[in-house]
C-alpha positions as CSV (number, residue, x, y, z in Angstrom):
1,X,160.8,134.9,211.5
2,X,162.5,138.6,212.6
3,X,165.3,138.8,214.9
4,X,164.8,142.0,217.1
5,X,168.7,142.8,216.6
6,X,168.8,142.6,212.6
7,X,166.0,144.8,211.2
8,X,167.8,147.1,208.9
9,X,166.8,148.4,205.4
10,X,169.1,146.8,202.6
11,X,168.2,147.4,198.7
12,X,169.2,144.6,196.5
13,X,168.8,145.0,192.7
14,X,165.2,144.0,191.4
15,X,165.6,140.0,190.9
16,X,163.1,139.8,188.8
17,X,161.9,141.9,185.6
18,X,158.8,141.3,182.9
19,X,159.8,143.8,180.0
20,X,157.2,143.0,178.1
21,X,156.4,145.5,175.0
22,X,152.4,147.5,175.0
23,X,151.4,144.8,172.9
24,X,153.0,141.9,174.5
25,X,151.4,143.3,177.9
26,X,147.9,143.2,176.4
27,X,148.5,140.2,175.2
28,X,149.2,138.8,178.7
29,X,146.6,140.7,180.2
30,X,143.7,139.4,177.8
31,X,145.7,135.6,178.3
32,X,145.4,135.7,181.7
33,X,141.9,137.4,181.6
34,X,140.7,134.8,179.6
35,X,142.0,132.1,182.2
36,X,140.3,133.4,185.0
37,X,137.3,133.7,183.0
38,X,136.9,129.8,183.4
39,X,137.1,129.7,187.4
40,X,133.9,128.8,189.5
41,X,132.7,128.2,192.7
42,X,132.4,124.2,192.7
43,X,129.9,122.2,195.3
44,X,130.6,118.8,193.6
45,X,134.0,117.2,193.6
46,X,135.4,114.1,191.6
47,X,136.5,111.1,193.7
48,X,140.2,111.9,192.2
49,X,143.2,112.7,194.0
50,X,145.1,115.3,193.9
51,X,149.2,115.6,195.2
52,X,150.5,116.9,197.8
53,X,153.1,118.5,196.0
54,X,150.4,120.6,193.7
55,X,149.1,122.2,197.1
56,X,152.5,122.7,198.7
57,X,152.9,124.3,195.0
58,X,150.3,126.7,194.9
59,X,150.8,127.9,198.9
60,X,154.2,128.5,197.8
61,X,152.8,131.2,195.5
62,X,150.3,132.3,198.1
63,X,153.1,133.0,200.1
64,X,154.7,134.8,198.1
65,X,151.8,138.1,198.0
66,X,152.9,141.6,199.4
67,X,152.1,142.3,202.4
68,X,151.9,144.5,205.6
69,X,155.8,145.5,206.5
70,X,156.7,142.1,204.8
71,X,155.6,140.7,207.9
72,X,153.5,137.7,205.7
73,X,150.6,137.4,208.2
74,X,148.9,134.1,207.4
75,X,149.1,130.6,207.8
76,X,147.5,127.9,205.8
77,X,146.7,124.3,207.0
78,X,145.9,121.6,204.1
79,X,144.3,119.0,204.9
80,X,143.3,115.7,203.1
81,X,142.1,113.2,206.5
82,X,139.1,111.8,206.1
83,X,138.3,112.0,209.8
84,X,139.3,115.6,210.0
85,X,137.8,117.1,207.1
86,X,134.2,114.8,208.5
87,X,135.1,116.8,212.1
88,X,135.3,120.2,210.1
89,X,132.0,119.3,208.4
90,X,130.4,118.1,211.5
91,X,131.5,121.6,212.8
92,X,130.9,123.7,210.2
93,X,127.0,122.8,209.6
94,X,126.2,123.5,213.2
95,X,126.7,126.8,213.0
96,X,125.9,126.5,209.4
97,X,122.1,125.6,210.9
98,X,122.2,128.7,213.3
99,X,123.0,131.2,210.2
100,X,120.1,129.3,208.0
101,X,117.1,129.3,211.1
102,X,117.5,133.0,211.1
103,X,120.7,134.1,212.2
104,X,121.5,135.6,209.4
105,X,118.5,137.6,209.2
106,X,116.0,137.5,206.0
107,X,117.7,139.7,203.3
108,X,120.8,137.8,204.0
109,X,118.9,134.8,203.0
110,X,117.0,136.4,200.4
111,X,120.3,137.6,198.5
112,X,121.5,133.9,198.8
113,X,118.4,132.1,197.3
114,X,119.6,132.3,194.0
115,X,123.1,130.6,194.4
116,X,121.4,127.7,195.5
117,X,122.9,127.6,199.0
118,X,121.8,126.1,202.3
119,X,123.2,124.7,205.7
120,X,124.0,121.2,203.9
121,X,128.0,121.2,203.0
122,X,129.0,117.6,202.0
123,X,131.7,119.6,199.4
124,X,133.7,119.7,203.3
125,X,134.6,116.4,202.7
126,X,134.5,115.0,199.3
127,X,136.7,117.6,198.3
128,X,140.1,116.0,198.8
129,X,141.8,118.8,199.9
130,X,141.0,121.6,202.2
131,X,142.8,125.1,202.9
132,X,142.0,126.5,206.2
133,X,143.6,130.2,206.0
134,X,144.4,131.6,209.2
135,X,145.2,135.2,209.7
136,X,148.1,136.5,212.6
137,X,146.9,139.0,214.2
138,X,150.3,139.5,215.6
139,X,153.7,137.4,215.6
140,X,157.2,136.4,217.8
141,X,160.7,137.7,217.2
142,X,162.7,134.6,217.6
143,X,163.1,135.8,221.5
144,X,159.2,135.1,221.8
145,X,158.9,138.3,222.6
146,X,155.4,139.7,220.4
147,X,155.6,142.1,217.2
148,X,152.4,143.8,215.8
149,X,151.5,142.8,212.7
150,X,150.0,145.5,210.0
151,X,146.9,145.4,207.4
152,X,146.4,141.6,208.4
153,X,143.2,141.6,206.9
154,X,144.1,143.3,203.5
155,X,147.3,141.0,203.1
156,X,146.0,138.0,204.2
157,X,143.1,138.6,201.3
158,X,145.6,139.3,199.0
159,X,147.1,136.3,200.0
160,X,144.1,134.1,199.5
161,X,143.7,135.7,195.8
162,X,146.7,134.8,194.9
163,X,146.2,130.8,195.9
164,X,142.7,130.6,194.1
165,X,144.3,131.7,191.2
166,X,147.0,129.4,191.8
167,X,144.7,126.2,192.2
168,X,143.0,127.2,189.1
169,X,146.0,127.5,187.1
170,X,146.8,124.2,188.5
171,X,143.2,123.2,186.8
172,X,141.4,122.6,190.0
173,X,138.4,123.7,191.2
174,X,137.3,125.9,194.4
175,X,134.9,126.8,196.8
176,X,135.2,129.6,199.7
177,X,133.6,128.5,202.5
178,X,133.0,131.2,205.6
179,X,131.4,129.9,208.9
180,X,130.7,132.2,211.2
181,X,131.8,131.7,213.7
182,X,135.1,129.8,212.8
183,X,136.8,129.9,216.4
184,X,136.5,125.9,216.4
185,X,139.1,125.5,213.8
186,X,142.0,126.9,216.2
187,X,141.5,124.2,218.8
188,X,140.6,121.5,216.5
189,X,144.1,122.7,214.2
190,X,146.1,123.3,217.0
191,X,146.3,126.9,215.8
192,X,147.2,129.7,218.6
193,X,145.1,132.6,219.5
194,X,147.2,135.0,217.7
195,X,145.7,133.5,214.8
196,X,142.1,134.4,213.7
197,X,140.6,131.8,210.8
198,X,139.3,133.6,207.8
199,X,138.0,130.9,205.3
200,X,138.3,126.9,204.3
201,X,138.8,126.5,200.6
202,X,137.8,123.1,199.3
203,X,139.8,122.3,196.9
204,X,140.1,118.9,193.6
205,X,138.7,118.8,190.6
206,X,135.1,119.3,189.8
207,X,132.4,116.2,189.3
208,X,131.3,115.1,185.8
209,X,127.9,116.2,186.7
210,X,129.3,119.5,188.9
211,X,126.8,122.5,188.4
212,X,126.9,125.8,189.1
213,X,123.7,128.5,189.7
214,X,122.7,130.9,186.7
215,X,123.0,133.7,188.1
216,X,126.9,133.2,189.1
217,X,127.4,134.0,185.6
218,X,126.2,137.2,185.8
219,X,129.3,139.4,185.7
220,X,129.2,143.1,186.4
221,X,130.3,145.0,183.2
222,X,133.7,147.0,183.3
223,X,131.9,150.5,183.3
224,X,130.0,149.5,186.6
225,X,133.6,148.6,188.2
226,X,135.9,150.8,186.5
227,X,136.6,154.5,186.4
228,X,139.4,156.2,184.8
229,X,141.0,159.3,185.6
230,X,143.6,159.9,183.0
């Protein structure tokens, strides 16, 4: 990405520029609130395909967060092979099964009771698409020669806030899914070690008969996760 003989500081005029008025701004802000109000974790996908070109689309924007230095430390691999996304299932429930006979410990288990959850993830594969987000820990001049990347886990979450709320723009649905461990994915992706995997989103549009638990509804009020100092 970086040449190691052309890293130099050049301002260019802001490209870009919302000047929206105070009430325009609120206007936006309550729109878009309002948007985002209607995503939710989905376990049961529609047999309905979805493009190519909408995933390509909404990485594009993921791709696009602020990061560390610029340095953009992520990678995303999409995939939509039956046989791979069975593998990554296959995969994923083993250690799914470890975390689930007590790996995880009780009040891990405890907290998840009410969402519903268990070592069972068929959503792996009927999903049509899944994200596998990988994060660099560090990257290659175009000599090969290594460069440390900065806040990798900060801009890579960043980075995977802005494609969820891309794919729900796009009206799909989304699930986060988190293995632990998720070395497996590097060999079975072809991904090199510099790259650590952070979480598979499934990814299509949500079953007729989709669900979601009760208690996912339950949103903290803005005076539990807001303070102003003003």
């Amino acid at each position: 990405m970086f040449a190691r003989d052309n890293i130099t500081y050049e301002p260019v005029a802001l490209p870009d520029r919302l000047d929206y008025s105070a009430e325009q701004s609120l206007a936006e802000a309550c729109a878009f609130h309002d948007r985002m109000k209607q995503r939710h974790t989905v376990r049961d996908y529609a047999d309905r395909p979805v493009s190519r070109e909408v995933i390509e689309a909404c990485i594009r924007t993921a791709g696009g967060a602020p990061s560390g230095a610029n340095h953009q430390p992520w990678h995303f691999v999409a995939i939509s092979d039956p046989a791979m996304k069975h593998r990554i299932r296959d995969a994923a429930e083993e250690e799914e099964r470890r975390f689930y006979d007590g790996g995880a410990g009780s009040e891990w288990l405890k907290a998840l009771e009410p969402i519903g959850t268990s070592d069972s993830k068929p959503h792996l594969e009927e999903a049509p698409w899944l994200i596998v987000v990988f994060a660099q820990r560090w990257g290659q001049f175009d000599d090969g020669t290594r460069f440390k990347n900065y806040y990798v886990p900060e801009s890579t979450g960043i980075a995977c806030g802005f494609l969820l709320a891309a794919l729900h723009h796009a009206g799909l649905s989304t699930l986060v899914h988190t293995p632990n461990p998720m070395k497996f994915l590097n060999g079975m992706l072809g991904r090199p070690d510099s790259e650590k995997p952070v979480m598979i989103i499934a990814t299509g549009h949500a079953a007729a008969h989709a669900k979601v638990p009760a208690v996912a509804k339950i949103k903290k009020p803005l005076d539990e996760i807001l303070t102003v100092a003003e």
